[in-house]
N, CA, C and O atoms as a Maestro MAE file, in Angstrom:
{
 s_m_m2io_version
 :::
 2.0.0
}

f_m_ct {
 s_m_title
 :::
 protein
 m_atom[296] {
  # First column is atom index #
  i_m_mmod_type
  r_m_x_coord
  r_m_y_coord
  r_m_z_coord
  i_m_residue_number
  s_m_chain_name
  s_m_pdb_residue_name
  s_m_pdb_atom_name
  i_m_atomic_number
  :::
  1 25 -71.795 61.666 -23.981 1 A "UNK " " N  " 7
  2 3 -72.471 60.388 -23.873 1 A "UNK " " CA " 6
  3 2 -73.455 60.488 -22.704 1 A "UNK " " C  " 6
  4 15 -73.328 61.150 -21.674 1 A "UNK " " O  " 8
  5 25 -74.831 59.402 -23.216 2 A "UNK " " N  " 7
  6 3 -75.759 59.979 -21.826 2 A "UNK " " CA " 6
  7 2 -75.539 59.411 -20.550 2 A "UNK " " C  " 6
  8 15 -75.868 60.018 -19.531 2 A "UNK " " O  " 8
  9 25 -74.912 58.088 -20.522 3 A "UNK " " N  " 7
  10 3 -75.016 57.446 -19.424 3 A "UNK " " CA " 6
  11 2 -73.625 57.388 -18.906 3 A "UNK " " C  " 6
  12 15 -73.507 56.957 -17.759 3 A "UNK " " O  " 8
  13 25 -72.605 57.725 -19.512 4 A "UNK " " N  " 7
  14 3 -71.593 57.890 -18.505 4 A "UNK " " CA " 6
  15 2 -70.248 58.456 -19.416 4 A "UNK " " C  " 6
  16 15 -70.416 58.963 -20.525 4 A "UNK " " O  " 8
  17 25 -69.086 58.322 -18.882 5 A "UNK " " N  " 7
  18 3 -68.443 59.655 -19.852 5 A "UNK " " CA " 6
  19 2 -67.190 58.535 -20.430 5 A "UNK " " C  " 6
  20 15 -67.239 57.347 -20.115 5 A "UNK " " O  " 8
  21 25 -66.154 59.059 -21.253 6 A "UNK " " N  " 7
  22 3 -65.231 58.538 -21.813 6 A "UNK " " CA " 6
  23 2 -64.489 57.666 -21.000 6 A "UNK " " C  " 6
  24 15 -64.123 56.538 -21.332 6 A "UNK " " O  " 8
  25 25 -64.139 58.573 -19.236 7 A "UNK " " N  " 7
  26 3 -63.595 57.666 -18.557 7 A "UNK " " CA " 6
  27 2 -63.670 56.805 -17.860 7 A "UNK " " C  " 6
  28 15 -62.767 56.437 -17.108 7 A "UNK " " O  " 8
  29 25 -65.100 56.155 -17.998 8 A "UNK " " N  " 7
  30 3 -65.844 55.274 -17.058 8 A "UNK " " CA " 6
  31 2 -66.048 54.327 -18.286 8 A "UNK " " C  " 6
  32 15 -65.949 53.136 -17.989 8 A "UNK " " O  " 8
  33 25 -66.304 54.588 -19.565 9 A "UNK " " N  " 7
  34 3 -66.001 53.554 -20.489 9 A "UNK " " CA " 6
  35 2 -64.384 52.948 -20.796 9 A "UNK " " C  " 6
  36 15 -64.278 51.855 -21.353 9 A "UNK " " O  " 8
  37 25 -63.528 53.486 -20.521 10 A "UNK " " N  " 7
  38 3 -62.266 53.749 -20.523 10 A "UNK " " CA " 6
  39 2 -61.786 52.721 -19.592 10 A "UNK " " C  " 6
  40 15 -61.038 51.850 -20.039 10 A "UNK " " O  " 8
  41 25 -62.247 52.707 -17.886 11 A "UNK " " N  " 7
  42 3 -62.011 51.779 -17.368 11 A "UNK " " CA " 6
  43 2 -62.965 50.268 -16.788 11 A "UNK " " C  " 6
  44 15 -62.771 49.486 -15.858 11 A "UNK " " O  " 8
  45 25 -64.139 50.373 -17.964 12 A "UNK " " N  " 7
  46 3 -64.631 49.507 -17.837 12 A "UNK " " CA " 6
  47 2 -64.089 48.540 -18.823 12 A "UNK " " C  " 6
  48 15 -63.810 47.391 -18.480 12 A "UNK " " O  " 8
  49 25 -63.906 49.035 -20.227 13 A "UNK " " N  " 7
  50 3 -62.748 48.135 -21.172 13 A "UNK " " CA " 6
  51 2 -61.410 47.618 -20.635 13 A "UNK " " C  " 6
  52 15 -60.975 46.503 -20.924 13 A "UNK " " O  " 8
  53 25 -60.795 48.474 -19.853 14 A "UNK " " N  " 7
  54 3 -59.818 48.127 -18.979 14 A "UNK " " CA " 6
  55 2 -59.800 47.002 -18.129 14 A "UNK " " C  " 6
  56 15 -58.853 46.261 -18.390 14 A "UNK " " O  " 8
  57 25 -60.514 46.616 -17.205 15 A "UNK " " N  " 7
  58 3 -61.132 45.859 -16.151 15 A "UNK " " CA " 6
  59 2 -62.041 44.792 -16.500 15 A "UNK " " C  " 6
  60 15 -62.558 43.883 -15.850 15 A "UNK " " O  " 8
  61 25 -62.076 45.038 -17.316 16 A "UNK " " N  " 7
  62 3 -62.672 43.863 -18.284 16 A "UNK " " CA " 6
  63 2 -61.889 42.413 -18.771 16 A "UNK " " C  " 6
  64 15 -61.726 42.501 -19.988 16 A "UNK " " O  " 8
  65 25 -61.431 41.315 -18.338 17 A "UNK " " N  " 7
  66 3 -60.423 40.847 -18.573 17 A "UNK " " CA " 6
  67 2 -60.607 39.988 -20.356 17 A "UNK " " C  " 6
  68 15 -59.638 39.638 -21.030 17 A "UNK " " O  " 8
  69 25 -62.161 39.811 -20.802 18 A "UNK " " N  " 7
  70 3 -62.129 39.734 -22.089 18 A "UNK " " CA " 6
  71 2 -61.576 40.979 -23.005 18 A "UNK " " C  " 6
  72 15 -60.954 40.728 -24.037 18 A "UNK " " O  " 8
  73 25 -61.873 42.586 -22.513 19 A "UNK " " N  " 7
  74 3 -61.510 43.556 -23.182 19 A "UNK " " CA " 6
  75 2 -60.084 44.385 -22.778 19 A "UNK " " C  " 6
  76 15 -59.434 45.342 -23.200 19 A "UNK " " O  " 8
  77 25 -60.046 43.683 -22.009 20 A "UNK " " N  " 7
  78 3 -58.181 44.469 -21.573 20 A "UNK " " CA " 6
  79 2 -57.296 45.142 -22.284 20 A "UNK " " C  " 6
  80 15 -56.795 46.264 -22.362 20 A "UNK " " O  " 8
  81 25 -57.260 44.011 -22.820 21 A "UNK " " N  " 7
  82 3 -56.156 44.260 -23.974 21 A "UNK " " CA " 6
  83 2 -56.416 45.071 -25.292 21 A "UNK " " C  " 6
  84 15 -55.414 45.449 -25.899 21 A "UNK " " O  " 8
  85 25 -57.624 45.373 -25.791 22 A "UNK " " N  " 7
  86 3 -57.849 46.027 -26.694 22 A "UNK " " CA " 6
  87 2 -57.470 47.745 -26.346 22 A "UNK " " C  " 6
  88 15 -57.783 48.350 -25.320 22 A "UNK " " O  " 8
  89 25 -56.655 48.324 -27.615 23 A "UNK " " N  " 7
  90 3 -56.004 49.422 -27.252 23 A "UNK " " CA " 6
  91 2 -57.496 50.615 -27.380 23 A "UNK " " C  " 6
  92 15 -58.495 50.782 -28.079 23 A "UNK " " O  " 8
  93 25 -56.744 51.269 -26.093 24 A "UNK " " N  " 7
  94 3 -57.944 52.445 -26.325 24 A "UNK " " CA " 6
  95 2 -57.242 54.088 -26.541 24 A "UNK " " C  " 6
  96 15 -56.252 54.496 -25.934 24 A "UNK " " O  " 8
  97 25 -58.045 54.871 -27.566 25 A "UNK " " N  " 7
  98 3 -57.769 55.613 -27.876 25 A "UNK " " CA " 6
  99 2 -58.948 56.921 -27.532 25 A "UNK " " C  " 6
  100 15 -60.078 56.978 -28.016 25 A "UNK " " O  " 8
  101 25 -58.301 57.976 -26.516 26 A "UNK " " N  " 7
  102 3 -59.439 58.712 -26.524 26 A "UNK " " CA " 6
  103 2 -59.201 60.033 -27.190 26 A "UNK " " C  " 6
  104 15 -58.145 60.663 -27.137 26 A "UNK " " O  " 8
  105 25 -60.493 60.450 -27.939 27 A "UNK " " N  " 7
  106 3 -60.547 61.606 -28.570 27 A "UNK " " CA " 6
  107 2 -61.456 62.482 -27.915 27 A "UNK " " C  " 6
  108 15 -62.607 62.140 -27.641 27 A "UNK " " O  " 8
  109 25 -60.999 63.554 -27.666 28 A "UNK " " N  " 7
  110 3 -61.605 64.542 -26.056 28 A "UNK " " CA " 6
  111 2 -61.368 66.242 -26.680 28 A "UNK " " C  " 6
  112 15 -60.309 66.847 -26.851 28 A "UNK " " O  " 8
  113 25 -62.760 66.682 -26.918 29 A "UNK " " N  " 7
  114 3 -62.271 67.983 -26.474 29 A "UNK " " CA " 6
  115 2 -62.092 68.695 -25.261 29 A "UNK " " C  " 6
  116 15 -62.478 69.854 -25.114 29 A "UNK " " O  " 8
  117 25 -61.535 68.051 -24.416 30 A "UNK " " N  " 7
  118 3 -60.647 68.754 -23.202 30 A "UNK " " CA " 6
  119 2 -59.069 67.949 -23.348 30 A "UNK " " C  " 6
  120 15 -58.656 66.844 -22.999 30 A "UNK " " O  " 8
  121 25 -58.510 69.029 -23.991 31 A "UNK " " N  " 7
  122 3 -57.282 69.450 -23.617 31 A "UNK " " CA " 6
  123 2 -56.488 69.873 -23.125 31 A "UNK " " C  " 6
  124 15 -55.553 70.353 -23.766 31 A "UNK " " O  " 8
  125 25 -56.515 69.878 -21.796 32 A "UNK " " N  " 7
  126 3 -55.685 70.553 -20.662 32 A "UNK " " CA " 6
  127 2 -54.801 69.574 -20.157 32 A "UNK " " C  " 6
  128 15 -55.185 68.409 -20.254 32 A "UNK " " O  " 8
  129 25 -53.863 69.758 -19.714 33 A "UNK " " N  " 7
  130 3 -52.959 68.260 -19.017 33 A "UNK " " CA " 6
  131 2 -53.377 67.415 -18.121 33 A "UNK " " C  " 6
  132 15 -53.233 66.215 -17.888 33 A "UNK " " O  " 8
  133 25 -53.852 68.182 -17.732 34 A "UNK " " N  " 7
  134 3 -54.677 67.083 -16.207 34 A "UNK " " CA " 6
  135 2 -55.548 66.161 -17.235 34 A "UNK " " C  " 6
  136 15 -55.515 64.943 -17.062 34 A "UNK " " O  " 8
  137 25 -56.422 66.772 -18.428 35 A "UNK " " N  " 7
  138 3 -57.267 65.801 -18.696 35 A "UNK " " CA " 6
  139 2 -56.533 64.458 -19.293 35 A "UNK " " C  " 6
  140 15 -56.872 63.275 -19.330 35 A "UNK " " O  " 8
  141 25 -55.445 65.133 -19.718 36 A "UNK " " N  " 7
  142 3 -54.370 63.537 -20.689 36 A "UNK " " CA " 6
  143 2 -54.425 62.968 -19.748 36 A "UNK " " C  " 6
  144 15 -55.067 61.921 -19.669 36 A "UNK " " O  " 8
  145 25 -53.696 63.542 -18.645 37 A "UNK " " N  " 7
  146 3 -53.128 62.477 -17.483 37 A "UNK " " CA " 6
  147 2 -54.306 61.851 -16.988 37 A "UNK " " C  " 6
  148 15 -53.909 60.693 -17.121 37 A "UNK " " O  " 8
  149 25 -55.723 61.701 -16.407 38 A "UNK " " N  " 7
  150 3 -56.941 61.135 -16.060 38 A "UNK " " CA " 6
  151 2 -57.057 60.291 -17.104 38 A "UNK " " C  " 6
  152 15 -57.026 59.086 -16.856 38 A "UNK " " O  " 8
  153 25 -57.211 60.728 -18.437 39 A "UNK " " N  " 7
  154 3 -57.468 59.541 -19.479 39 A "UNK " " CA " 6
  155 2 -56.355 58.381 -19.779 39 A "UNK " " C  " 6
  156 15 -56.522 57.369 -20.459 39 A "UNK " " O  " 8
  157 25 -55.195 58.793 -19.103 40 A "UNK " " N  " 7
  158 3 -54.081 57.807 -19.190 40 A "UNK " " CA " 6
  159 2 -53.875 56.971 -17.861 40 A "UNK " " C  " 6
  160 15 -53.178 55.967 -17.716 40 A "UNK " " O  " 8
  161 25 -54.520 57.521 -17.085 41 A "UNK " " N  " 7
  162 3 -54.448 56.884 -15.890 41 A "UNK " " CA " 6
  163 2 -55.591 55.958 -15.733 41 A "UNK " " C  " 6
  164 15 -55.373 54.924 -15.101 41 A "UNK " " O  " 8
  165 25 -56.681 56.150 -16.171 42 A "UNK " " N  " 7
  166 3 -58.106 55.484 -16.497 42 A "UNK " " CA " 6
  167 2 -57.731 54.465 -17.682 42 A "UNK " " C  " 6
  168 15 -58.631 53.939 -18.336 42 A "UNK " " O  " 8
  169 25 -56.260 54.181 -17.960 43 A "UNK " " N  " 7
  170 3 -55.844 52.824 -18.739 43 A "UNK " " CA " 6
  171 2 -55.946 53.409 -20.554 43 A "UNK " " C  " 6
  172 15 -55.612 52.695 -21.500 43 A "UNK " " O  " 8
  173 25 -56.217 54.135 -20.621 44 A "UNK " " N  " 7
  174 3 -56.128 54.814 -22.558 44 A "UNK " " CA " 6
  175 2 -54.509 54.353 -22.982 44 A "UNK " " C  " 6
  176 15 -53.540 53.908 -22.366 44 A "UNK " " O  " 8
  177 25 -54.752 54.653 -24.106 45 A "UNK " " N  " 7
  178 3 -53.208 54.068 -24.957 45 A "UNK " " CA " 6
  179 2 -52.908 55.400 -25.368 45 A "UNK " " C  " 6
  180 15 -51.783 55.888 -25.478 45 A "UNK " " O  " 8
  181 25 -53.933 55.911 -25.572 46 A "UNK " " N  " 7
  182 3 -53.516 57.673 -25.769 46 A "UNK " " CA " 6
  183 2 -55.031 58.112 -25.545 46 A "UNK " " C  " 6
  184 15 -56.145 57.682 -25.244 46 A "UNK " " O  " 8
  185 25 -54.049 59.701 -26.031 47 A "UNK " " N  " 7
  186 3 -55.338 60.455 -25.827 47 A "UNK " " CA " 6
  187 2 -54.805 61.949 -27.082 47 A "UNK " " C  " 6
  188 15 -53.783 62.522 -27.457 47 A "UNK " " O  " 8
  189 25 -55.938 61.974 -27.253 48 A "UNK " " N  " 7
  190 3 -55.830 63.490 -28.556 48 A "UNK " " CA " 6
  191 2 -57.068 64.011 -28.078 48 A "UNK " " C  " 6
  192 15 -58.070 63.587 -27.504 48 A "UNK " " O  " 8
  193 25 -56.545 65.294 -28.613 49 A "UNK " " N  " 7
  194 3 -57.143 66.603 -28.172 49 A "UNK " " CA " 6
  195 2 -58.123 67.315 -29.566 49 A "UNK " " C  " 6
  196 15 -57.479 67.762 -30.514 49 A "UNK " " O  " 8
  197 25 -59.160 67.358 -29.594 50 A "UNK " " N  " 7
  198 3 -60.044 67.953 -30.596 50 A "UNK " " CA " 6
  199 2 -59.334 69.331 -30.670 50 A "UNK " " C  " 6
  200 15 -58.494 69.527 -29.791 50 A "UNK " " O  " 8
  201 25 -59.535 70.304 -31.570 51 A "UNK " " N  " 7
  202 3 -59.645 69.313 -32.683 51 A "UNK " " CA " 6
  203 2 -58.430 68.682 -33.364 51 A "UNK " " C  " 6
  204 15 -57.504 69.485 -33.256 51 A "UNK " " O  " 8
  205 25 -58.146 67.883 -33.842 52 A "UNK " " N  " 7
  206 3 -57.237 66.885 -34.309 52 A "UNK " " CA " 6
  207 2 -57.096 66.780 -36.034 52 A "UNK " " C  " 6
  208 15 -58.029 67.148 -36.749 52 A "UNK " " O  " 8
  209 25 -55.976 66.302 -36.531 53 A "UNK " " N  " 7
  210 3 -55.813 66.117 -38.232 53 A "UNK " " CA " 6
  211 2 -56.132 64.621 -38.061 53 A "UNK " " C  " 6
  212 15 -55.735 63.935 -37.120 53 A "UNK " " O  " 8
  213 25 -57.206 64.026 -39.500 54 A "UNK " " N  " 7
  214 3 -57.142 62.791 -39.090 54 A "UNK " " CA " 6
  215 2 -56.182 61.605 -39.448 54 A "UNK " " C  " 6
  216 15 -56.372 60.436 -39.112 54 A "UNK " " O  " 8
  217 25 -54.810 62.213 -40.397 55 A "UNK " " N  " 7
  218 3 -53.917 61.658 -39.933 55 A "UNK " " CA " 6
  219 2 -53.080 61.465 -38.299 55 A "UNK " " C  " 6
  220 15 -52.561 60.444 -37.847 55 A "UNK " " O  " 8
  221 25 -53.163 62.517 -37.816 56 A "UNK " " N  " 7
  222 3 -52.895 62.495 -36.242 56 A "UNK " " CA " 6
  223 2 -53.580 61.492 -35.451 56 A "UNK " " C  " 6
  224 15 -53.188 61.178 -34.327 56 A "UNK " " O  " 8
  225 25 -54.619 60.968 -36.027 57 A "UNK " " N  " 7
  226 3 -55.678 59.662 -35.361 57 A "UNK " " CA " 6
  227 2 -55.176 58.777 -36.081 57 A "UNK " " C  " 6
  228 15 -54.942 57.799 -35.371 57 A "UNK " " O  " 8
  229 25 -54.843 58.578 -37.278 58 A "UNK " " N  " 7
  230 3 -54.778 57.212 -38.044 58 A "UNK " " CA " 6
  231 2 -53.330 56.889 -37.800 58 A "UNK " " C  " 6
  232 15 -52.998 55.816 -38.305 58 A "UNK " " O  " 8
  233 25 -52.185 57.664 -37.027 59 A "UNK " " N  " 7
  234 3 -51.211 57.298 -36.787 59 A "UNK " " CA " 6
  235 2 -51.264 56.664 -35.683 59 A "UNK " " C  " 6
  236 15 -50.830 55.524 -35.522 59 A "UNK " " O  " 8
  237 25 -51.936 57.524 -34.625 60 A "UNK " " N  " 7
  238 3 -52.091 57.294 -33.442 60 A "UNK " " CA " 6
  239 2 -52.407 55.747 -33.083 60 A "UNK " " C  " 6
  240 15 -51.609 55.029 -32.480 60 A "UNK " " O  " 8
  241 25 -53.755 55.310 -33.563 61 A "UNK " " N  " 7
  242 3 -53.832 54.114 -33.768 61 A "UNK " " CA " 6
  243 2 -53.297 52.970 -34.434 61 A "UNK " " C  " 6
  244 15 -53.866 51.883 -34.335 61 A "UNK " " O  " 8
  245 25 -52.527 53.078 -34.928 62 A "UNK " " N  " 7
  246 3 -51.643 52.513 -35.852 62 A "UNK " " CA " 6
  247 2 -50.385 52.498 -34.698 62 A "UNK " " C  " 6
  248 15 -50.019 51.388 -34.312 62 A "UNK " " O  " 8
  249 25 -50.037 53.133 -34.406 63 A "UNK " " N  " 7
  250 3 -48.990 52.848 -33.289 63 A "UNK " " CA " 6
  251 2 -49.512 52.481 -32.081 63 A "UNK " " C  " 6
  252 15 -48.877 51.806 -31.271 63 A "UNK " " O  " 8
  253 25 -50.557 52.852 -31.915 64 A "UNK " " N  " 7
  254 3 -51.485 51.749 -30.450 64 A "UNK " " CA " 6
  255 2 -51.440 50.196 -31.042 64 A "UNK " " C  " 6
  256 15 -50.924 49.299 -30.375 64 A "UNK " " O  " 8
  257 25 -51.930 49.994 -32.137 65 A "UNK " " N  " 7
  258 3 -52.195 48.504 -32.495 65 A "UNK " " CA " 6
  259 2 -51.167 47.957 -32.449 65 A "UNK " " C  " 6
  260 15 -51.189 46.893 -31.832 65 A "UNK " " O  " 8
  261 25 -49.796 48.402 -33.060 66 A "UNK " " N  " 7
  262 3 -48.688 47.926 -33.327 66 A "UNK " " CA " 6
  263 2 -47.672 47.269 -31.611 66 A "UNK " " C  " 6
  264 15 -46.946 46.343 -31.250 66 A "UNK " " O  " 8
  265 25 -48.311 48.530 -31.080 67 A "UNK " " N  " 7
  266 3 -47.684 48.151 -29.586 67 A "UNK " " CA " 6
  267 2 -48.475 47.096 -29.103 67 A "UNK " " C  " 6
  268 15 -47.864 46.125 -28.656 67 A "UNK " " O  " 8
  269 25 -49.879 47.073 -29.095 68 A "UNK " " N  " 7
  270 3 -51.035 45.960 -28.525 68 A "UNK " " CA " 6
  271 2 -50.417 44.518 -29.266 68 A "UNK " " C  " 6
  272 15 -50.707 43.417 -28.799 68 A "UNK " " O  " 8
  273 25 -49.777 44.629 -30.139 69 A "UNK " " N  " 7
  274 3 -49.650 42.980 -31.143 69 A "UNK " " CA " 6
  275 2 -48.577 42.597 -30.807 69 A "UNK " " C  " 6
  276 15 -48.393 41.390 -30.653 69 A "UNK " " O  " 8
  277 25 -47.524 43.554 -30.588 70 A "UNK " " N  " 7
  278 3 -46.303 43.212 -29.911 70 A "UNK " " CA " 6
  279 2 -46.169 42.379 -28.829 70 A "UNK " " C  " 6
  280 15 -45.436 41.390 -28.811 70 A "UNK " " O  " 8
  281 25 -46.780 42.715 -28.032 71 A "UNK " " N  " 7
  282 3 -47.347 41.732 -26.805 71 A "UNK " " CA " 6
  283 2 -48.468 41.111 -26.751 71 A "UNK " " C  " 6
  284 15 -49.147 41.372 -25.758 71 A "UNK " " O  " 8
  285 25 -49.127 39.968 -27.896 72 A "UNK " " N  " 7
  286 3 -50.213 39.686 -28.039 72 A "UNK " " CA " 6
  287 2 -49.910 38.028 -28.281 72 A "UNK " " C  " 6
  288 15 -49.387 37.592 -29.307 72 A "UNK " " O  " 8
  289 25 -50.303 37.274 -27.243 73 A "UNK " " N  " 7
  290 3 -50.038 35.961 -27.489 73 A "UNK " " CA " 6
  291 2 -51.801 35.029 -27.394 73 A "UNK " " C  " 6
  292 15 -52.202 34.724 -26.272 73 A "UNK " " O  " 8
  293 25 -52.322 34.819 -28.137 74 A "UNK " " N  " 7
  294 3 -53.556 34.264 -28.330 74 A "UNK " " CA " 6
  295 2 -53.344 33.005 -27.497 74 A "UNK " " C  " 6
  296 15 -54.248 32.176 -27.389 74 A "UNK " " O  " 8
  :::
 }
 m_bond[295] {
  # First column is bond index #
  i_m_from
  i_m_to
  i_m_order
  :::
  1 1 2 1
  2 2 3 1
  3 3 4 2
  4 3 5 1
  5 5 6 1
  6 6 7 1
  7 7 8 2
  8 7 9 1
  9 9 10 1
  10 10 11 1
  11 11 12 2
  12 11 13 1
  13 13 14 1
  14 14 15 1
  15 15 16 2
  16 15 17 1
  17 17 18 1
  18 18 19 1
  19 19 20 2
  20 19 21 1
  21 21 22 1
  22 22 23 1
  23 23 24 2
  24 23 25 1
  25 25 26 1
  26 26 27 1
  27 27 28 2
  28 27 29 1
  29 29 30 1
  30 30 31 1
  31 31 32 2
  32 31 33 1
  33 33 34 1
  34 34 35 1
  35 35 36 2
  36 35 37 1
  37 37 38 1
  38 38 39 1
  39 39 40 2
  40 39 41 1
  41 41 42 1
  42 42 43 1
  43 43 44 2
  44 43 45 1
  45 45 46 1
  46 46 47 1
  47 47 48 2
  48 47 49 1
  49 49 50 1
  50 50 51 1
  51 51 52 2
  52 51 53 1
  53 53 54 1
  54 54 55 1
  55 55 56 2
  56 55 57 1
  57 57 58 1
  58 58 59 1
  59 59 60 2
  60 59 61 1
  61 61 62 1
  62 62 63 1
  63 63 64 2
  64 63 65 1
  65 65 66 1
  66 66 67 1
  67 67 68 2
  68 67 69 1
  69 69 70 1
  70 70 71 1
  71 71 72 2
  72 71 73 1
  73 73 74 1
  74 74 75 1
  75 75 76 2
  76 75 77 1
  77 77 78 1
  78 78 79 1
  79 79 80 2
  80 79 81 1
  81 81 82 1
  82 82 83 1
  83 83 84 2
  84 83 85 1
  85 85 86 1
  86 86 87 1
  87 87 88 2
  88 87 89 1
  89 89 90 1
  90 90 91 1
  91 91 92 2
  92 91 93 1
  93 93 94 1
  94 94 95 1
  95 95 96 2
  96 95 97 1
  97 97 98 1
  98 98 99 1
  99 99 100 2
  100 99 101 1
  101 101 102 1
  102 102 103 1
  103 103 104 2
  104 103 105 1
  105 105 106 1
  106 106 107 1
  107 107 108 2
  108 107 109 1
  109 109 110 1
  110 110 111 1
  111 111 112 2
  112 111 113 1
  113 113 114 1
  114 114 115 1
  115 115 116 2
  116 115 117 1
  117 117 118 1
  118 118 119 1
  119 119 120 2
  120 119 121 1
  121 121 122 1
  122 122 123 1
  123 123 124 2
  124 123 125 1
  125 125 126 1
  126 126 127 1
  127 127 128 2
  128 127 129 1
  129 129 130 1
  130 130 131 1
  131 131 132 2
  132 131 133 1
  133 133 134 1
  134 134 135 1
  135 135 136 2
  136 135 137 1
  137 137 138 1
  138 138 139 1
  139 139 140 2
  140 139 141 1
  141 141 142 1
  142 142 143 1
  143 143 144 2
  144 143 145 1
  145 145 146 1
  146 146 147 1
  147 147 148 2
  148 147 149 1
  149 149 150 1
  150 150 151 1
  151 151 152 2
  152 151 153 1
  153 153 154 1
  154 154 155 1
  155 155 156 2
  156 155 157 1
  157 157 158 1
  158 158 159 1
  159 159 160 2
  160 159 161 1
  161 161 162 1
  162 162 163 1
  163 163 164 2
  164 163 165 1
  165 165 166 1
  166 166 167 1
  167 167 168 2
  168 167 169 1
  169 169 170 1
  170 170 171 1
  171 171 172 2
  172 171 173 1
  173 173 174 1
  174 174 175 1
  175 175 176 2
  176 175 177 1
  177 177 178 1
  178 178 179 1
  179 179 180 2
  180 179 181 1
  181 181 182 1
  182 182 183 1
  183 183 184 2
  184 183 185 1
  185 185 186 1
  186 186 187 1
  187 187 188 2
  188 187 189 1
  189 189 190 1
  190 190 191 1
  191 191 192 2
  192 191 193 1
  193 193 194 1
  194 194 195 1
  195 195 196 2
  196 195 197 1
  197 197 198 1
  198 198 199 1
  199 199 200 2
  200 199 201 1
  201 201 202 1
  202 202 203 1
  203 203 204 2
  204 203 205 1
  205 205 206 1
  206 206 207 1
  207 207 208 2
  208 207 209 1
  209 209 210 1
  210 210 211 1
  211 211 212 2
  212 211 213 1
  213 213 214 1
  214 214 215 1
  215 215 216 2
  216 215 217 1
  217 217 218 1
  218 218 219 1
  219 219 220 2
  220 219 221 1
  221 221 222 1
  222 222 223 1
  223 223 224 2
  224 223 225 1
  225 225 226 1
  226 226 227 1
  227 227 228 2
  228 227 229 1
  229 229 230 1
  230 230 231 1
  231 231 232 2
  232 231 233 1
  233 233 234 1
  234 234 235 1
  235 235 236 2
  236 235 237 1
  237 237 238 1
  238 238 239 1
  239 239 240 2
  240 239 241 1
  241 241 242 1
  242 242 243 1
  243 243 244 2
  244 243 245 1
  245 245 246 1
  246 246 247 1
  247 247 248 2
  248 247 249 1
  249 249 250 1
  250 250 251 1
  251 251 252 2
  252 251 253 1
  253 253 254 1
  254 254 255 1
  255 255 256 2
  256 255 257 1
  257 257 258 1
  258 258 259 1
  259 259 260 2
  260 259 261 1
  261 261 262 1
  262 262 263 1
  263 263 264 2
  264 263 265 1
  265 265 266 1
  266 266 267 1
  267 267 268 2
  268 267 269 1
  269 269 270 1
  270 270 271 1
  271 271 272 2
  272 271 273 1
  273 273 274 1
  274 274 275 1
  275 275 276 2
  276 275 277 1
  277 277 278 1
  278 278 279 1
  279 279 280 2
  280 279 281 1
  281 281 282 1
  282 282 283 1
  283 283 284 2
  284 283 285 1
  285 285 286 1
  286 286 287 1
  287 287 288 2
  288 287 289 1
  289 289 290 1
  290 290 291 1
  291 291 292 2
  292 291 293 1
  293 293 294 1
  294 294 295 1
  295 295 296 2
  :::
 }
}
């Protein structure tokens, strides 16, 4: 991305108190542990590693949403 990277969008959705709550899912080709842990610490609901099956994403999110609604009182 040109103007800034996954994890600066990551915790601007975060910090955002209209976008808080929306689950975030990052898809990163850096896969090393440190990078999970930065993208989880920068507020992500997960994080996957390129390359990925895109059932491995459609679960993923599917169990992000499910947890986000669980605790979702409008």
């Amino acid at each position: 991305m040109p103007k800034m990277n996954g994890y600066e969008v990551c915790r601007r959705i975060k910090s955002n108190p209209r976008t808080q709550n929306l689950p975030v899912v990052m898809c990163s080709a850096k896969g090393e542990e440190f990078d999970r842990y930065w993208g989880m610490k920068q507020g992500a609901d997960a994080y996957i590693a390129k390359p990925f099956q895109p059932t491995e994403l459609v679960g993923t999110v599917k169990q992000t949403t499910k947890q986000r609604l669980k605790g979702y009182s409008p």
